[in-house]
Every structure is written in structure tokens, then in C-alpha cells.
ZAPA-994243 format. One line per 8 residues: number of its first residue (from 1); their letters; for each residue y, x negated, z negated of N, C-alpha, C. Coordinates in steps of 0.001 Angstrom, whole numbers, plus 524288, in hexadecimal, padded with zeros to 5 digits. Each point is the difference from the previous one (the first is absolute). Layout:
N
NUM = A = Y,X,Z,Y,X,Z,Y,X,Z ~ ...;
***
This chain:
223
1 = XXXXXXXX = 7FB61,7FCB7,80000,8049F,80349,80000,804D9,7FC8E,80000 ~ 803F3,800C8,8048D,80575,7FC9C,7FFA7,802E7,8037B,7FE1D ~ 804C0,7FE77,7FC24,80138,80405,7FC67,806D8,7FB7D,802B7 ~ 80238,8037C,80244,80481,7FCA7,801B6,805B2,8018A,7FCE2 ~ 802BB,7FEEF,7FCB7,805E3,8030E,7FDBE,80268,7FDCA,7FFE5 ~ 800D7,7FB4F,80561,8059A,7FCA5,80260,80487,80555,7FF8F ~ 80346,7FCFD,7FEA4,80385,802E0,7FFF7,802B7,803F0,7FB41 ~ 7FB2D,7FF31,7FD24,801C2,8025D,7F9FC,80282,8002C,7FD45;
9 = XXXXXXXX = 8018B,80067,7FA54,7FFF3,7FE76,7FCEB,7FFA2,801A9,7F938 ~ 7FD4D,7FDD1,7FC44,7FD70,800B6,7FC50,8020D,7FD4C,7FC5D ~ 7FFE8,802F9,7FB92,8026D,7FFE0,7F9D0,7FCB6,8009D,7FD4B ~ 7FDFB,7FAB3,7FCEF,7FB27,80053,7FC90,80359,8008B,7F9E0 ~ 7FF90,802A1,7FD66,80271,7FFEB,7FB86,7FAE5,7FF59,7F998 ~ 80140,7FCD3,7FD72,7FB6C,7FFC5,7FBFA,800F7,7FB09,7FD33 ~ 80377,7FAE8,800F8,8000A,7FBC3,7FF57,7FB12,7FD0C,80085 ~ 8000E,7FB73,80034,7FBB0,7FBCE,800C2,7F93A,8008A,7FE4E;
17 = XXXXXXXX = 7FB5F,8033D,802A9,7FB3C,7FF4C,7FE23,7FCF2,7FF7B,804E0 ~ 7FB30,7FEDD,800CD,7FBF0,7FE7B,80324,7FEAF,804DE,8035E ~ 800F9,80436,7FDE5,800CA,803E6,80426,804A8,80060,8030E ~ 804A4,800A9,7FE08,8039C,7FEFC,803E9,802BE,7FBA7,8026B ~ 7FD83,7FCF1,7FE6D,80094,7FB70,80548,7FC25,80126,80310 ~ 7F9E7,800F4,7FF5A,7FE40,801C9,80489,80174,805B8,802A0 ~ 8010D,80231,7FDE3,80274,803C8,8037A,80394,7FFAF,8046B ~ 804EC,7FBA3,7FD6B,801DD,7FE6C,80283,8006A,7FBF4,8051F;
25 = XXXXXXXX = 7FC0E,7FD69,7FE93,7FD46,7FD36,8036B,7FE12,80331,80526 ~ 7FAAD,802E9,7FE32,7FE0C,803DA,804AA,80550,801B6,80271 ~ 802FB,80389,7FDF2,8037E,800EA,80263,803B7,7FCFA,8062C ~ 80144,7FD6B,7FD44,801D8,7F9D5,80276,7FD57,7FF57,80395 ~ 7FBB7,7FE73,7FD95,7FC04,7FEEE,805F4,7FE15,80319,803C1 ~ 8021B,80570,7FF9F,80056,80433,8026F,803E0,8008C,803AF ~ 803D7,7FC85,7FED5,804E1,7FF79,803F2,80605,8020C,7FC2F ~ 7FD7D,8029D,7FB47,8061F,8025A,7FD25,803BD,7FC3C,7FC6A;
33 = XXXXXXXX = 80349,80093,8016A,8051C,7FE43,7FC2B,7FF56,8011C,7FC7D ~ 7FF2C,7FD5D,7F9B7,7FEE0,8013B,7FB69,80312,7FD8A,7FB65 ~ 802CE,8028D,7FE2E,801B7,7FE74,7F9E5,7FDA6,80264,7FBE7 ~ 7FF2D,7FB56,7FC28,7FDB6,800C1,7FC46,803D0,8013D,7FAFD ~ 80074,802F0,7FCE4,8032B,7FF3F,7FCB1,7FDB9,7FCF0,7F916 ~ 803B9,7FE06,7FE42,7FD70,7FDD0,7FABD,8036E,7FFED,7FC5F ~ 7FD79,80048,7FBF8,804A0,8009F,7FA2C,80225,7FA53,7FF05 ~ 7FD3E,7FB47,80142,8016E,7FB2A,7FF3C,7FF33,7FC10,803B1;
41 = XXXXXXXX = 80335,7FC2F,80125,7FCFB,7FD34,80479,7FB6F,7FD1B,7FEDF ~ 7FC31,80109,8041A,7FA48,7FDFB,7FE49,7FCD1,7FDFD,8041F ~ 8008B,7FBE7,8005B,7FEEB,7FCBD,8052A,7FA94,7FEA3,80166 ~ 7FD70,7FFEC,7FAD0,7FAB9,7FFC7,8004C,7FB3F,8047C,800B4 ~ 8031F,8047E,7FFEA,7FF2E,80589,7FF50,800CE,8030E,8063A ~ 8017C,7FE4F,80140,8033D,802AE,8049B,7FCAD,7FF16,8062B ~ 8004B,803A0,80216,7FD85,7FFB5,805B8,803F3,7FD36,80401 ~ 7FEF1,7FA79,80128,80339,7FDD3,8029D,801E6,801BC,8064E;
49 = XXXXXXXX = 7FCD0,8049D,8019E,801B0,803F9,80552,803C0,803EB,7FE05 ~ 8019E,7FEF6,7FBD9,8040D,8053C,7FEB5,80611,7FE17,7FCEA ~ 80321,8028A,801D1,804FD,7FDB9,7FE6E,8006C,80377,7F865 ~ 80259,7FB83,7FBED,800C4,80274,7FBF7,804A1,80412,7FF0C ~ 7FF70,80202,7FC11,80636,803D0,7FF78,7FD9F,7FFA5,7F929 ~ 80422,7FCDA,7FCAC,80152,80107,7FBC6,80086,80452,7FCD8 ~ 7FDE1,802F0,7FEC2,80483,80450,7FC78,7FC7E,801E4,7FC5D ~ 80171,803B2,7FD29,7FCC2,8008D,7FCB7,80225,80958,7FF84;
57 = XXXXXXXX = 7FD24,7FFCF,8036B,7FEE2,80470,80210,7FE23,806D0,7FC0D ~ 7FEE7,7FF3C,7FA0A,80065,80192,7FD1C,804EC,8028F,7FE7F ~ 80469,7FE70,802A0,803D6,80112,7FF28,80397,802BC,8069C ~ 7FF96,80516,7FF5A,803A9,8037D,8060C,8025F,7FB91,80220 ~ 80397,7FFD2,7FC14,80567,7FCB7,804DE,7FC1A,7FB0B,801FF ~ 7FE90,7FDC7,7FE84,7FD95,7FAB4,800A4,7FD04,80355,80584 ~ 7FADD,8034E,7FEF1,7FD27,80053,80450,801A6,80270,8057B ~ 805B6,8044D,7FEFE,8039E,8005A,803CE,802D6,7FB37,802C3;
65 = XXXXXXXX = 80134,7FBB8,7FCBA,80264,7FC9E,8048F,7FB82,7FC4C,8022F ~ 7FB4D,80018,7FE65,7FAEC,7FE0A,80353,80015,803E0,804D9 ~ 7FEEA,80360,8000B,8003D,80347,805BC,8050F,7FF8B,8027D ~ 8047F,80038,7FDCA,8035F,7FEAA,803AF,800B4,7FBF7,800FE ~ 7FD16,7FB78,7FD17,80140,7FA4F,802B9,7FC8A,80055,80596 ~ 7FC38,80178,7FC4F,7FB2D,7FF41,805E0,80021,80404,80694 ~ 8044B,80427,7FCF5,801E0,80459,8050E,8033E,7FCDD,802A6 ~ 802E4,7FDC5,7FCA3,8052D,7FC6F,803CC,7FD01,7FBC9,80430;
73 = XXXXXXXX = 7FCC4,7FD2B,7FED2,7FD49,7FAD5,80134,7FC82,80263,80481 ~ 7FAF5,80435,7FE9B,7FE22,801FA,8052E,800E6,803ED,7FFFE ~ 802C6,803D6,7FFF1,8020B,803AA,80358,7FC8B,8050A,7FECE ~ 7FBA6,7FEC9,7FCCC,7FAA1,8059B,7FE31,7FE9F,7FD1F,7FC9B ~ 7FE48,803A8,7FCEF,7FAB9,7FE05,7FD4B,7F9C5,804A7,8016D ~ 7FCC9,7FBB7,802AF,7FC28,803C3,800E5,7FB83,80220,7FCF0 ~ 7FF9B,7FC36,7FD72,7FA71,7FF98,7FA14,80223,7FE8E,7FB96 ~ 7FD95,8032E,7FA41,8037B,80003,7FC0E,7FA51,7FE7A,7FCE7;
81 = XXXXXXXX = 7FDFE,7FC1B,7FE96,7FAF1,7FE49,7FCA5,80291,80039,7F88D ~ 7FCF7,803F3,7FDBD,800DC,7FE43,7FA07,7FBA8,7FCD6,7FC44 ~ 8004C,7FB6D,801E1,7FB31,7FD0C,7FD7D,8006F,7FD01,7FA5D ~ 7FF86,80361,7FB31,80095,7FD46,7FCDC,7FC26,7FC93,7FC26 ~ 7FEEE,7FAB0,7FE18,7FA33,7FFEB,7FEAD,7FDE4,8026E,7FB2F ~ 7FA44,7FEBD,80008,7FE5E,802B8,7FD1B,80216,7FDA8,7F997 ~ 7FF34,80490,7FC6A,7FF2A,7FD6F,7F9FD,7FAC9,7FEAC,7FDF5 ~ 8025F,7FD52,7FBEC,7FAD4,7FCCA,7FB65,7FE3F,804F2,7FF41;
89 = XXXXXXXX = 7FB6E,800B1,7FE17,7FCA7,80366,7FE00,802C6,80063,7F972 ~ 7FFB0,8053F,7FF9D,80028,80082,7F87C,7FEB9,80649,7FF41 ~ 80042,7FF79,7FBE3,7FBBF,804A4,7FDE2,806D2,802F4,7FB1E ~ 7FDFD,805CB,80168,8049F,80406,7FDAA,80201,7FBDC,7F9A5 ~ 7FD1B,7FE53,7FCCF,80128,7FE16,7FD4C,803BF,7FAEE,8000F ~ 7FFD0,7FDBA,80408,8032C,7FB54,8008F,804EB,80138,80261 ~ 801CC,804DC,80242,80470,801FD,80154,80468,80208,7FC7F ~ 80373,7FD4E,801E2,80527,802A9,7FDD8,801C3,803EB,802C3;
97 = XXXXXXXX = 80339,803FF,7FDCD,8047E,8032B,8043D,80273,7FC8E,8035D ~ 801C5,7FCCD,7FDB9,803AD,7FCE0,80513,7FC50,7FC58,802A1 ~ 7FCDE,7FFBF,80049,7FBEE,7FB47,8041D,7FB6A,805C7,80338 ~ 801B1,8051D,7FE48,7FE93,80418,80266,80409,80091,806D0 ~ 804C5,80104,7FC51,803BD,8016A,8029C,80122,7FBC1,803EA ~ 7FF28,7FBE7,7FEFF,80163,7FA37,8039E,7FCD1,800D9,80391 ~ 7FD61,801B4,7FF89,7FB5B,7FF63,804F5,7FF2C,8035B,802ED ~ 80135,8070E,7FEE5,8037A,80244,802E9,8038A,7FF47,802E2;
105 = XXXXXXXX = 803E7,7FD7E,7FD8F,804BF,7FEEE,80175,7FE6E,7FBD9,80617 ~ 7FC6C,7FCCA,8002C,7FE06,7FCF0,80556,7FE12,8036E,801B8 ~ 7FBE9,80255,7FF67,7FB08,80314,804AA,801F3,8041F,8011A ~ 8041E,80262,7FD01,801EF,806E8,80221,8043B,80062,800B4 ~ 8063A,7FD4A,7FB2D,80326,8010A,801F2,80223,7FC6E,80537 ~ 7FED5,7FB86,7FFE6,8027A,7FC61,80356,7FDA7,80237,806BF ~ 7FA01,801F1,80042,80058,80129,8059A,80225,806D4,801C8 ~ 800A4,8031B,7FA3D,8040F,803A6,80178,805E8,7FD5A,8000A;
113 = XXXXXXXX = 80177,7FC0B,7FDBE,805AC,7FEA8,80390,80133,7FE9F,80433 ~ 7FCF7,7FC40,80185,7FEAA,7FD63,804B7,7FF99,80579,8040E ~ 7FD06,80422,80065,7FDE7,803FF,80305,805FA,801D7,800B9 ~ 80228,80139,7FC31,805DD,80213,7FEA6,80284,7FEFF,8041D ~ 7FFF6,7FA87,7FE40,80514,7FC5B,804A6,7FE90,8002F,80574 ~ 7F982,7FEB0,800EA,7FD64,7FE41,8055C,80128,8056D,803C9 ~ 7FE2F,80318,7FAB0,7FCB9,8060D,8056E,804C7,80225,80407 ~ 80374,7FF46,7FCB8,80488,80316,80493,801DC,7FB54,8048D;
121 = XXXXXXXX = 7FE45,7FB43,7FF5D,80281,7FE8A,803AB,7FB69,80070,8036B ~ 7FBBF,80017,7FEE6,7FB8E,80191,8038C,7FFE6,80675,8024C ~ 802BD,801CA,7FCE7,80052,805E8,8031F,804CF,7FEB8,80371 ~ 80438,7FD62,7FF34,8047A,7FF5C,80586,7FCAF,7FECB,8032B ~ 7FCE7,7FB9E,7FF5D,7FCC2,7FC72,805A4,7FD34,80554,803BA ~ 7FDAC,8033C,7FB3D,7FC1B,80393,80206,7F8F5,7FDDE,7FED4 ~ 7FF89,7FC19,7FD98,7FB09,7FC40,7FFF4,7FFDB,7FDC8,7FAF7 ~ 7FC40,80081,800CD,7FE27,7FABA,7FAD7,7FBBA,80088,7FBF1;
129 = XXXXXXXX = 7FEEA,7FB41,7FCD4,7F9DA,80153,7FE48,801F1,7FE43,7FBD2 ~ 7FD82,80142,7F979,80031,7FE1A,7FB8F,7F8BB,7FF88,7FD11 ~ 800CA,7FA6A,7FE3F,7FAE8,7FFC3,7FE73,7FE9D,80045,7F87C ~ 7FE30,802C0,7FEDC,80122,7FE55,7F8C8,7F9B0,7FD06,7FF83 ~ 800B4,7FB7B,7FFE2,7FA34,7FEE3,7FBE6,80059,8002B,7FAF0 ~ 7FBCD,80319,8010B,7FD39,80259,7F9AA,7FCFC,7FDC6,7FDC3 ~ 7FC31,80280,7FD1A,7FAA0,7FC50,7FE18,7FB74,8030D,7FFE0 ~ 7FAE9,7FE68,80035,7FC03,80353,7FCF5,8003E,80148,7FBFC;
137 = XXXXXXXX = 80237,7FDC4,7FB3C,80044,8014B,7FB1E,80353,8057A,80043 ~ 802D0,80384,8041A,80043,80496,7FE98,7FB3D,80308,7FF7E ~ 7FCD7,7FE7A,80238,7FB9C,8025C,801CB,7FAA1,7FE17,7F9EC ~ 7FF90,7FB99,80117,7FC73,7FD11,7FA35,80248,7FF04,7FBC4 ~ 805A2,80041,7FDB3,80221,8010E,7FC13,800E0,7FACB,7FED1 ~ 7FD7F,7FB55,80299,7FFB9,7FB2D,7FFAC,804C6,7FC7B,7FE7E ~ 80054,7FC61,7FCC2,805BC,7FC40,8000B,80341,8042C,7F9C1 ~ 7FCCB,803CC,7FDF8,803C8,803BA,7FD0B,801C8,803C6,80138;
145 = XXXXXXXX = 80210,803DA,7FB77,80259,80474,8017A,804F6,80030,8018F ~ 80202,7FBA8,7FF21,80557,7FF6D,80333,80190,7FF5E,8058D ~ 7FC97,7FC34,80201,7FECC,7FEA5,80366,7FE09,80425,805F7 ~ 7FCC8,8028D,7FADB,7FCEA,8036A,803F5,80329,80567,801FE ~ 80214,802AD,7FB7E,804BF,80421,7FE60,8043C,7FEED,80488 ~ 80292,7FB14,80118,8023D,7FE21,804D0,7FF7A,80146,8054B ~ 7FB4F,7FD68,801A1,7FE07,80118,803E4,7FF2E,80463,801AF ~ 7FDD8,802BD,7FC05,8007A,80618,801A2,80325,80307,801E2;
153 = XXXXXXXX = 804D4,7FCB0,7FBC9,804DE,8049F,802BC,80243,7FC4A,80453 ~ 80027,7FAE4,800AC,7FF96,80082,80691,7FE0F,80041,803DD ~ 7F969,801BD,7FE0A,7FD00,80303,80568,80419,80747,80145 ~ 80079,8011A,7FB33,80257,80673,7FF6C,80504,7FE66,80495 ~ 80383,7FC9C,7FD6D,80443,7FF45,80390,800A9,7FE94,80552 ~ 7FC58,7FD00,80085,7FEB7,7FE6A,80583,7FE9A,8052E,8037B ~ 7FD3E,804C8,7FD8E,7FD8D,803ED,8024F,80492,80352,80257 ~ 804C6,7FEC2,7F91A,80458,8046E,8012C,801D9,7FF33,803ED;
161 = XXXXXXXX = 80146,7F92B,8018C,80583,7FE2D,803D5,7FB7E,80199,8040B ~ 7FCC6,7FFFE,8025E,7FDFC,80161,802AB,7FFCB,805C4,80264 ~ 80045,80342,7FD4C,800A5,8057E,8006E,805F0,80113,802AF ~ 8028A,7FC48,7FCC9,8071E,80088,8001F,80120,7FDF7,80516 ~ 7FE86,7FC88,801EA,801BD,7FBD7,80471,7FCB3,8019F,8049E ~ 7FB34,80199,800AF,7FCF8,8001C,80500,8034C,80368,802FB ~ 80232,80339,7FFE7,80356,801C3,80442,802FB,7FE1B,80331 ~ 80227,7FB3A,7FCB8,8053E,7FE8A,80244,7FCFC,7F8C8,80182;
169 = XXXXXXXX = 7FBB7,8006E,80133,7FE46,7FAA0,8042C,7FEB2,7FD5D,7FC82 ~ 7FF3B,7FEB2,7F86A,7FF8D,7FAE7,7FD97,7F9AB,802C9,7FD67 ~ 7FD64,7FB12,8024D,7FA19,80171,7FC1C,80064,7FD03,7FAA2 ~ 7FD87,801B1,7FCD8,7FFFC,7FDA4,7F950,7F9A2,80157,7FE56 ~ 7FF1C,7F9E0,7FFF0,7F9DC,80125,7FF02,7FFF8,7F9DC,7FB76 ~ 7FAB1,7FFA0,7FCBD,8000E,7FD43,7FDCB,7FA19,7FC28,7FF83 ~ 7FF50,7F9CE,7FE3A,7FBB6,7FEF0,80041,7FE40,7FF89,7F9CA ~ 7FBB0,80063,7FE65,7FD10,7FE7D,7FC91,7FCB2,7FC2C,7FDAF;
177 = XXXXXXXX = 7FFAC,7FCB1,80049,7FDA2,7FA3E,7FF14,7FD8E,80146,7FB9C ~ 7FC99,7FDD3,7FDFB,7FD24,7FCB0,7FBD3,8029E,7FFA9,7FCE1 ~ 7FF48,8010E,7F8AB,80286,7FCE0,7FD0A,7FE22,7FA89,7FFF2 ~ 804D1,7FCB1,80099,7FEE1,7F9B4,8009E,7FD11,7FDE0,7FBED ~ 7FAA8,7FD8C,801C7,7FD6A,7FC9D,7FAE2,8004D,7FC60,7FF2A ~ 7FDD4,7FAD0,7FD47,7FF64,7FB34,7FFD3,7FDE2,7FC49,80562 ~ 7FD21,8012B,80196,7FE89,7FDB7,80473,803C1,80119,8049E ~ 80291,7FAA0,80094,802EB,7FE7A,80522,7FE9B,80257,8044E;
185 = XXXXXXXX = 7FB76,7FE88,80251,7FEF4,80297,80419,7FDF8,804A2,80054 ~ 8018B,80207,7FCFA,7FE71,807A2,80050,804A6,8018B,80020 ~ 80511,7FED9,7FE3D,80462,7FF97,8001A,801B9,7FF56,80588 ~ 8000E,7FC05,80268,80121,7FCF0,8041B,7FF34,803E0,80312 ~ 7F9D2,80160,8003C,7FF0D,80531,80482,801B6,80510,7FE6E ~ 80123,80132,7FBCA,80458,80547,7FEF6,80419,7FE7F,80121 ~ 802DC,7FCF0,800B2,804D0,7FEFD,80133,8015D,7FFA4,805F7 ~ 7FB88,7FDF5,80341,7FE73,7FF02,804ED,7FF61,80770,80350;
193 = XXXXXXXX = 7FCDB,8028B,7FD08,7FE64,80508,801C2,805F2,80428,800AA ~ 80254,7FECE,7F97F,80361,80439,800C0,804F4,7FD89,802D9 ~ 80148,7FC5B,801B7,80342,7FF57,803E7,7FE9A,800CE,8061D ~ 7F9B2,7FF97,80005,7FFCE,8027F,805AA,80108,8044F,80012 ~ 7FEAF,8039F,7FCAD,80086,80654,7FF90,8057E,800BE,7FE38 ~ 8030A,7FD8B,80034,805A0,8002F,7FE9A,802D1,800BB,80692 ~ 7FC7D,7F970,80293,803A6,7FF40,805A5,7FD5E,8056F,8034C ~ 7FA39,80173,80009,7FF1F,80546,801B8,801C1,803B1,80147;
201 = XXXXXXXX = 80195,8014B,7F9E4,80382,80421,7FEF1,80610,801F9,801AF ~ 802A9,7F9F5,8008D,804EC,800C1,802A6,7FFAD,7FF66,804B8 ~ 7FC52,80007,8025A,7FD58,7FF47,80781,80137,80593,801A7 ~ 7FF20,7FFF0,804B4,7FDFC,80359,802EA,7FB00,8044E,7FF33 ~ 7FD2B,7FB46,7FEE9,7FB81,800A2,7FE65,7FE6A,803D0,7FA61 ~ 80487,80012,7FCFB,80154,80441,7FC6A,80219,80482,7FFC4 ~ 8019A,7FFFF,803AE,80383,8052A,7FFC7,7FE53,804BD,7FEE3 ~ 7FAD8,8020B,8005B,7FD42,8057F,7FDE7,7FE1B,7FEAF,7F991;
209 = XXXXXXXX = 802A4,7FCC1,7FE9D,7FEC0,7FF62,7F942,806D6,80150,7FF1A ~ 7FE38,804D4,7FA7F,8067A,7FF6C,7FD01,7FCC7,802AF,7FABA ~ 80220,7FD79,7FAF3,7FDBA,8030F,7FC82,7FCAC,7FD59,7FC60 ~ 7FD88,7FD2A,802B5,7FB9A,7FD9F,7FDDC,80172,7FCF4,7FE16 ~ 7FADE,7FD85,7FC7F,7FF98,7FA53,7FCB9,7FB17,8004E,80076 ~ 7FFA8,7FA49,8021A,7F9B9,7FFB4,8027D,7FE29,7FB1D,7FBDE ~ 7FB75,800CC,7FDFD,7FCF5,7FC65,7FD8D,7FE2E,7FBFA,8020C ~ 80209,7FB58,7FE84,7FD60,7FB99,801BE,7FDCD,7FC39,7FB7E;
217 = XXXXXXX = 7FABD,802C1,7FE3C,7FE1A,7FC1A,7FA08,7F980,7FF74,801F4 ~ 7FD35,80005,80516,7FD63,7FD35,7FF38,7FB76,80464,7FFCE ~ 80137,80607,7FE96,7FC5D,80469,7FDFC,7FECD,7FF9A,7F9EE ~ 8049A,7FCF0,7FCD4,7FDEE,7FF64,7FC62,801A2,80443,7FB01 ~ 8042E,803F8,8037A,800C4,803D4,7FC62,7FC2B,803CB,80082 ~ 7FCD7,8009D,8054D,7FC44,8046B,7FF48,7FA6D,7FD2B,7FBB6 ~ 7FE01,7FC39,7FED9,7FDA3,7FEB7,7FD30,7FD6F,7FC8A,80233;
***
């Protein structure tokens, strides 16, 4: 399958992890223009096919002048990726309210701001795709109840913007990976999988998907 998106361009938002540099990567090597955004500069972290953008995106104004930097520079934005990585594992007891709320605050509110800022300029274009990776742990409860509680509500959200947007040309679908384990290379190939099903998805080759969040763990949530 040649999956061609010369001419693109893509906004990975999540700061620096092994999934979104490969995401970004596939992408790239797909032919698309890609900025990555990051809370800090991180050189060792970073997908060297993708240009950085500083900011720290938790915050409106901040993630509004990321889209308008990147509107000014190419002229669209065509793909809106919310890749944030996964958390440490902990158990209800080791949680605070505020190390609850923090982690919300990455997996739900930041890719509803981002959606905020992105979606309308993707409804001027008339086009455009948004990807949320999720996790299995909505599904296996895996990584904690925090963790998992997350994901959920951005499979729910992903479903909503989906409902909201398919009219007006933007699909919103999401991937599911593996909760990340110890072993590198089980990692490596979850990280490898859900960026193909990322560049897929913003293809051609996607376009009758909106809605979804597709599992990519391997079959290991059915048992």
C-alpha cells in the first residue's frame, strides 16, 4: 500500500515520547509537513523529520498561537494528532486529587483545546482529519483507574467530535495501542503499529472510518 500526503500538513501535539516521534516520522515519510509540538526542548526525544514548536499547550492562549503560527507558515493545517504518553502504573491508593486531575488535564483537556483551536480552521479548509491516541487500558482498566477513566473519556470524545464534524468534511477517529510494558521491543512494535494506523487513517485510504478507536494491543484485550 503507497500511502502518499505530499503536500500536507500535520500537528502532532503530546510533547516528546516514542510514539510520537514515530508517528511523526511515518507521517513524514509519507510525504507530510509535520510539526511536532513540545513542552520543553528535547533533542533527544524528538523525531528528527519533524519541525519543533515549543509551547506548552495546556494553556488556550499558548495552544491558539501554535495554530496560528503554523496557519501563517503553511497556509492549512491538515492532521491534528493528540499523542500523549502513557503513565506509570498506580493503584487508587497511590493517587492524589491533584495527580488525578493532572492527568486529565493531558489526555482530555489539552486534546479538547487543541480540537477547539484546530477544528474550525479545518472546517474553513472544508477537510481534515484528527487522530486521538488512546489506550487499551480504557478497555483492560490497565496502568490504573486514572489512567484508564481518561482514556475513556477520550474514546467518548473522539466519538462526539466525530458526530459534530462529519458533515462538514473533518473525520475524528482514534488509535488504541497497548498499555506500554517493560520490554523494549514490544514497545518498539506498539509504537511502530499505531503510527501506521495513524498515517492510514489520515490517507485516502481512511476516509470511510470516523468515530472509531481501533485497538491495536495485539488481541490482548479479548483474552
Amino acid at each position: 500500500m503507497n500511502i502518499a500526503l505530499n503536500g500536507k500538513t500535520a500537528l502532532v501535539i503530546g510533547g516528546a515520547s516514542p510514539v510520537a516521534s514515530a508517528i511523526c516520522a511515518s507521517l513524514a515519510n509519507s510525504g507530510a509537513s509535520v510539526w511536532q509540538q513540545l513542552f520543553v526542548k528535547e533533542p533527544g526525544e524528538t523525531s528528527q523529520l519533524a519541525t519543533s514548536i515549543v509551547a506548552d499547550v495546556r494553556d488556550e492562549k499558548e495552544m491558539k498561537k501554535v495554530a496560528e503560527a503554523l496557519l501563517q507558515k503553511q497556509k492549512k493545517i491538515d492532521f491534528l494528532i493528540n499523542a500523549f504518553p502513557v503513565e506509570q502504573p498506580g493503584s487508587l491508593q497511590d493517587l492524589t486529587a491533584e495527580k488525578w486531575m493532572d492527568l486529565f488535564e493531558y489526555h482530555v483537556d489539552v486534546p479538547f483545546i487543541s480540537c477547539k483551536e484546530v477544528l474550525p480552521i479545518m472546517v474553513q479548509q472544508g477537510s481534515g482529519v484528527v487522530v486521538n491516541i488512546s489506550s487499551s487500558a480504557a478497555v483492560t482498566g490497565e496502568g490504573g483507574p486514572h489512567f484508564a477513566a481518561a482514556k475513556s473519556a477520550l474514546n467518548s470524545m473522539t466519538r462526539g467530535l466525530a458526530r459534530e464534524y462529519k458533515k462538514k468534511g473533518i473525520r475524528v477517529n482514534g488509535v488504541a495501542p497497548s498499555f506500554f510494558k517493560k520490554d523494549e521491543q514490544e514497545n518498539q512494535e506498539a509504537a511502530a503499529s499505531t503510527a501506521a494506523m495513524v498515517t492510514f487513517l489520515c490517507s485516502e485510504y481512511g476516509k470511510h472510518f470516523s468515530g472509531e478507536t481501533i485497538m491495536i494491543d495485539g488481541g490482548k484485550s479479548v483474552g
